[in-house]
C-alpha positions in Angstrom: 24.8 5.3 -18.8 24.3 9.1 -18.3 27.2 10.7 -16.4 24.9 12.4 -13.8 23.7 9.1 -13.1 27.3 7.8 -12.5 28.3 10.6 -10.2 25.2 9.7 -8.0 25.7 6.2 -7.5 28.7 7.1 -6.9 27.4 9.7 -4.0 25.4 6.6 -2.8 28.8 4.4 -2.5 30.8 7.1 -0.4 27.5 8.7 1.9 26.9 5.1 3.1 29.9 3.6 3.9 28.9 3.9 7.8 31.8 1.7 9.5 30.3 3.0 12.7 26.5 1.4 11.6 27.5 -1.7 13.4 28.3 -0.3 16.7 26.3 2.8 17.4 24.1 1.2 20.2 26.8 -0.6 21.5 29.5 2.6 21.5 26.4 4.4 23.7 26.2 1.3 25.9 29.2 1.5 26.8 29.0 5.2 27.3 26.4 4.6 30.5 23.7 5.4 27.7 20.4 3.7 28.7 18.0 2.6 26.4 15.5 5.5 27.7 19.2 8.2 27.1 19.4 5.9 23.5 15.4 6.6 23.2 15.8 10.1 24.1 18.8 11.1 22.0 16.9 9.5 18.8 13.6 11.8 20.0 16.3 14.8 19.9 17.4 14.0 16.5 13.6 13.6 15.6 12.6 16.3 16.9 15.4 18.4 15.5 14.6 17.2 12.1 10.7 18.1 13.0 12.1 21.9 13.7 14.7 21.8 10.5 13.4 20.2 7.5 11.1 22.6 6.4 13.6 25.2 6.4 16.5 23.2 4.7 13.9 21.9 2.1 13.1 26.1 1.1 16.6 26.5 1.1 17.1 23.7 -1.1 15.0 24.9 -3.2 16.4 28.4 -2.8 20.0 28.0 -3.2 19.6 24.3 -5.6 20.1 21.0 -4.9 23.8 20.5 -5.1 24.9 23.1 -2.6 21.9 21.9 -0.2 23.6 18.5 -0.6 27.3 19.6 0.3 26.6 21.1 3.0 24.3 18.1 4.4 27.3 16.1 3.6 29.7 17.7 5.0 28.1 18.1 7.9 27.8 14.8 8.4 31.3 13.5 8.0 32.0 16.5 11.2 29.6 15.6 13.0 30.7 11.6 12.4 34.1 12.4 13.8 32.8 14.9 16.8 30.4 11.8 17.6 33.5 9.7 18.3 34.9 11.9 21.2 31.4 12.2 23.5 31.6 10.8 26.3 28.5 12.5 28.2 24.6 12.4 27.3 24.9 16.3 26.6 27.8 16.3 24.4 26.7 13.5 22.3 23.0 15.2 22.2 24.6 18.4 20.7 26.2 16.1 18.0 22.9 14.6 17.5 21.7 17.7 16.5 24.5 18.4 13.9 23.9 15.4 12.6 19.7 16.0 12.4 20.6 19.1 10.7 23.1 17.6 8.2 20.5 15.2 7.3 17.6 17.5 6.8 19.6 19.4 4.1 20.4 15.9 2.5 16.9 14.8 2.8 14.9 16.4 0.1 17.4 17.9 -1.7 18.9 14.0 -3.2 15.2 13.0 -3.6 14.3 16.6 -5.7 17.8 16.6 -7.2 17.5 13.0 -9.1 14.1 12.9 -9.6 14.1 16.6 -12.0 17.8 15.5 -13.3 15.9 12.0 -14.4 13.2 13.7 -15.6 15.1 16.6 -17.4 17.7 13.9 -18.8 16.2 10.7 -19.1 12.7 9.9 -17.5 11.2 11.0 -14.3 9.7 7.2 -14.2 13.4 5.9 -14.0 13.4 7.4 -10.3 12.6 3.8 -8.3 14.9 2.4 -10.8 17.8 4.5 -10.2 17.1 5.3 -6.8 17.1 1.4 -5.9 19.9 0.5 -7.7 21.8 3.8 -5.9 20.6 2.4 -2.6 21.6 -1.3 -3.4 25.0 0.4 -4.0 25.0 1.8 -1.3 24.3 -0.5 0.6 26.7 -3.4 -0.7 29.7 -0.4 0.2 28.0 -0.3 3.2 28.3 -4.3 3.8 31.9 -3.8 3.3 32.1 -0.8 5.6 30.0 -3.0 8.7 33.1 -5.8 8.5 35.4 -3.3 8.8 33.6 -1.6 11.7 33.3 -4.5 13.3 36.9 -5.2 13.3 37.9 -1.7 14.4 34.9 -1.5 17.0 36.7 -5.1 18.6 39.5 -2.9 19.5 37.9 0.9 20.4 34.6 1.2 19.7 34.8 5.0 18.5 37.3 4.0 15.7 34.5 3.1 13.6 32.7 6.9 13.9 36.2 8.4 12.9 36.7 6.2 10.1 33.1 7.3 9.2 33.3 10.5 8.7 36.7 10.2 6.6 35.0 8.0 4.4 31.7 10.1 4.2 34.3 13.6 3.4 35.4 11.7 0.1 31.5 11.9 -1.0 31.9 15.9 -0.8 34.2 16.6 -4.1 31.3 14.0 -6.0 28.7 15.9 -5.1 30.5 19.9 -6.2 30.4 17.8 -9.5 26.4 17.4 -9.8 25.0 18.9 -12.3 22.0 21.2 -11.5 18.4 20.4 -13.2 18.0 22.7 -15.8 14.1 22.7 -14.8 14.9 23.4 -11.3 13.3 26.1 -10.0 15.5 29.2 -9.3 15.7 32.4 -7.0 12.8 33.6 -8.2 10.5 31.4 -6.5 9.0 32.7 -3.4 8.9 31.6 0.0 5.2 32.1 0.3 5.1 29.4 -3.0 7.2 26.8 -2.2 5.1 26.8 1.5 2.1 26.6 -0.1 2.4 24.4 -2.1 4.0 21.8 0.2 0.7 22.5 2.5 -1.7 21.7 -0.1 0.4 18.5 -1.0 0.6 17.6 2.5 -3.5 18.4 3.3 -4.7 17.0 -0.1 -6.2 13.3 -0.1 -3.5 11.7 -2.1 -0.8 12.1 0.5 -2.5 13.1 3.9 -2.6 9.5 5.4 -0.2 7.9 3.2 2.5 10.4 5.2 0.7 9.2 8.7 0.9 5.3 7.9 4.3 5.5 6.2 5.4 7.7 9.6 3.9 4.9 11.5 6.1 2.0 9.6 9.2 3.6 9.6 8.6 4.5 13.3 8.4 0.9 14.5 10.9 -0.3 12.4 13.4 2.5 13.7 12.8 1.3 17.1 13.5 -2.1 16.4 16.8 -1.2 15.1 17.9 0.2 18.8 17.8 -3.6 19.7 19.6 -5.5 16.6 23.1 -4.8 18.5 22.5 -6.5 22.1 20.0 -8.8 20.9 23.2 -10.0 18.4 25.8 -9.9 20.9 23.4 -11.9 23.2 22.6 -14.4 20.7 26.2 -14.8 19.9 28.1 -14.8 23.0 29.1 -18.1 24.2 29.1 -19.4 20.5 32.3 -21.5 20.0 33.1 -22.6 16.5 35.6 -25.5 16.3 37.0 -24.4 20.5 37.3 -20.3 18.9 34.9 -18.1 20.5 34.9 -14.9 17.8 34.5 -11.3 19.2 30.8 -10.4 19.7 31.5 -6.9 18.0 33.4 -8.4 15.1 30.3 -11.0 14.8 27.8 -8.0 14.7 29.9 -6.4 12.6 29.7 -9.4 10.0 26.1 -9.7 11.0 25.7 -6.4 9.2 27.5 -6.6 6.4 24.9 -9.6 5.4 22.4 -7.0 6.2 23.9 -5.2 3.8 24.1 -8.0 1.0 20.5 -8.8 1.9 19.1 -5.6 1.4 21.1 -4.4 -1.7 20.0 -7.6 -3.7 16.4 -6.5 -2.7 16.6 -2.8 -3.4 18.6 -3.2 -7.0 15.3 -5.3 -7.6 12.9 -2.2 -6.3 11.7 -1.4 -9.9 10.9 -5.1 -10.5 9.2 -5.2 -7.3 6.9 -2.0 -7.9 6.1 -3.5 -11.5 5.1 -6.6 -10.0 2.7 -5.6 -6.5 3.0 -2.0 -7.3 3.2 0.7 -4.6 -0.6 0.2 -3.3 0.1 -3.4 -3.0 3.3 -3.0 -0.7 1.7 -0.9 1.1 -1.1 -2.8 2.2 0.6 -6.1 2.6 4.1 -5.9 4.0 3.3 -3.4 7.2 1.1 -5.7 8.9 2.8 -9.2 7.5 5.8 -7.6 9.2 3.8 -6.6 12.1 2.9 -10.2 13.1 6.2 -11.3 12.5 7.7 -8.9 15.3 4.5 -10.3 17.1 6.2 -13.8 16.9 9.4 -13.2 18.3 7.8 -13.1 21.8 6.6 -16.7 21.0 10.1 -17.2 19.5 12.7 -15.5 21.2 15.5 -17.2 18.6 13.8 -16.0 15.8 14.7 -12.5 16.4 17.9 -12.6 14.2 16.7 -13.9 11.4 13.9 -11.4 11.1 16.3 -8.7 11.2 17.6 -9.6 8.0 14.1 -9.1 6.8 13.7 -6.0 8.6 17.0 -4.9 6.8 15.2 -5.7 3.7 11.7 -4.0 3.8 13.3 -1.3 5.2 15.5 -0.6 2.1 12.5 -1.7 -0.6 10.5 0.9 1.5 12.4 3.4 1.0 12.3 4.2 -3.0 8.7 3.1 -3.7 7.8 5.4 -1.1 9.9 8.6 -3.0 8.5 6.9 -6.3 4.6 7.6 -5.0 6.0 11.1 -3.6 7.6 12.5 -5.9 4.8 11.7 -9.1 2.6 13.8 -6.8 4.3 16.5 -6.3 4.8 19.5 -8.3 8.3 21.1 -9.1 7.2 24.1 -7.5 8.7 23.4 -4.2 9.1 19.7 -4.6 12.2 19.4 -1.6 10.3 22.0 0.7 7.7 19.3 0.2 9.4 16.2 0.4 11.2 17.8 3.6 8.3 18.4 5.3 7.3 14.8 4.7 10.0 13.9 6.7 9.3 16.8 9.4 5.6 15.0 9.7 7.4 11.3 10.0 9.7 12.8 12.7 6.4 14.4 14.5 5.5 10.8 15.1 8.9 9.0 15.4 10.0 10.9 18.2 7.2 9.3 20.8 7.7 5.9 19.5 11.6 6.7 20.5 11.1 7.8 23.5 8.4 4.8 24.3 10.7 2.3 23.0 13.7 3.1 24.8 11.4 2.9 28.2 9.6 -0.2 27.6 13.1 -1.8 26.5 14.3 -0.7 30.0 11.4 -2.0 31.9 10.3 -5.1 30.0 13.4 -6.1 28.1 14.0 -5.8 24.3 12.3 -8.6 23.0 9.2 -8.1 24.6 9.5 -4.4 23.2 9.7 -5.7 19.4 6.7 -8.1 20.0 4.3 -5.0 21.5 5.5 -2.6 18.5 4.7 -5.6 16.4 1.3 -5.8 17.8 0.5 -2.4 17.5 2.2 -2.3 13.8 -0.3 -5.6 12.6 -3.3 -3.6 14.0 -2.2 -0.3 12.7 -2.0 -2.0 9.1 -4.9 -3.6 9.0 -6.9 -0.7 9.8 -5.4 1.2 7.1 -6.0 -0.8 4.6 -9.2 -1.5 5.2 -10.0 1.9 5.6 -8.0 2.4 1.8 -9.2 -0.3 -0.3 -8.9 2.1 -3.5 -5.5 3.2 -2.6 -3.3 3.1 -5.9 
């Protein structure tokens, strides 16, 4: 196996390990966070990513991959440990924001960076291969890291964020040990290039809606994800095995480490998966199937767990074949300014759906919630692919 390879699954393992993944919702909860402050402070992050990616992505381009990476990394394992001590809706906004930032200078630059060092090393096809087998890594670390959290969350739930960002700091020395593409573009590439051509990637037919619908699905299914905590605990508490009664947190804590099992058996399998519906088929089956089951739950209340795990999974399958269909359209000139502004249009629309989320949750109650973004994810499905019959 090529070394560069190596050292990114190996980036994958220690970036992921989120002990505090379990509890987030929960740790704001019991901060006298809302769901409309939980909605709002996602919108923030959102929104922040909106205002940063398309810079982080130039300077990705500008000062490489790798360093774009450390500081996106480091970042986050500071802002992990800051996130641990707020204990007010504007201090933990402001941490939001490091954290948006930290991300947006991840975001394009691990996507650009093992794409070109695939394609300069091995193949530039490998990239769903690799990319899903780094994510199932991932997140099998990551189902280790959720037991964990939920154990230390039982007893204080901000141990989990500081153990977080410890664990995310070790993924720092990996990545000062990537090598860079030797096709990368360098300093001499101009501003005015790499922003034009991530415009006419973003304007041109292949990607123009695909960035809308994709937006769209990873919208509803972030909102969902503000409700797997309570709904969990709620579904859990009273449950008595043989006279014990578990802690709900350390439950939902080994709730998401199946999540984690789940979705890394799926996302090692991402290659196979892509070979087998291929990326136009995904894309115009599992939005709306996924749709109508959200739809269901408000027939179903119980159901709602379950479908999480499938959540979990689409989510994580989603994920590469969407970068595989990306990144074969996009040019090396500027390829993370424009895979960061893909993510600045997807947080253009997330941050409504946040903000909408968070208030319907308050007013109608969180399964109702998931059951209308359901609805409105069927419908938004089936008119795209009706509209996109040749997509491919």
């Amino acid at each position: 196996m090529d070394r560069a390879v190596v050292k990114y699954y190996l980036f994958e393992a220690t970036r992921n390990a989120h002990l505090s993944g379990p509890v987030w919702v929960l740790f704001l909860l019991s901060r006298g966070v809302s769901y409309s402050g939980i909605g709002l402070l996602d919108a923030v992050f959102s929104v922040t990513i909106l205002v940063a990616e398309l810079p982080t992505g130039y300077i990705g381009d500008r000062i490489g991959r790798r360093r774009a990476l450390l500081i996106g990394t480091a970042g986050g394992a500071v802002g992990s440990i800051a996130f641990a001590f707020g204990r007010s809706l504007p201090t933990l906004l402001l941490v939001y924001v490091l954290l948006a930032v930290s991300q947006t200078f991840s975001s394009g630059s691990d996507s650009a960076w093992l794409y070109e060092t695939l394609e300069t090393r091995l193949d530039g096809d490998e990239f769903a291969r690799v990319r899903g087998r780094g994510r199932a890594l991932g997140l099998a670390t990551g189902g280790v890291a959720a037991l964990a959290g939920g154990v230390l969350g039982s007893v204080n739930l901000a141990w989990p964020w500081l153990a977080s960002g410890l664990v995310t700091a070790i993924a720092v020395p990996v990545v000062a040990t990537f090598p860079e593409p030797t096709g990368e573009p360098g300093g001499d590439q101009t501003q005015l290039g790499a922003f034009r051509s991530a415009r006419e990637q973003l304007l041109g037919p292949d990607l123009r809606w695909f960035v809308f619908y994709t937006g769209v699905f990873a919208a509803v299914m972030g909102v969902v994800n503000f409700f797997v905590q309570p709904v969990t605990r709620d579904a859990v508490a009273g449950l008595s095995v043989a006279g014990y009664s578990p802690d709900g947190v350390v439950v939902i804590g080994a709730v998401y480490a199946a999540f984690s099992l789940v979705s890394a058996v799926v996302t090692a399998n991402a290659g196979r998966v892509r070979a087998a519906v291929g990326t136009a088929g995904w894309f115009r089956l599992v939005p709306p199937a996924l749709g109508a089951l959200l739809a269901g739950v408000a027939l179903a209340p119980a159901a709602a767990v379950p479908l999480f795990f499938v959540l979990r999974a689409v989510r994580s399958l989603t994920e590469p074949l969407q970068g595989q269909y990306l990144n074969d359209r996009i040019p090396s000139l500027g390829r993370a300014t424009t895979l960061s502004a893909v993510a600045m249009a997807h947080s253009l629309i997330v941050a409504p759906f946040e903000i909408a989320g968070g208030r319907l949750a308050d007013v109608l109650g969180t399964i109702e919630t998931i059951a209308v973004l359901g609805v409105g994810l069927l419908l938004v499905g089936l008119v795209w692919a009706a509209a996109h019959s040749d997509f491919s």
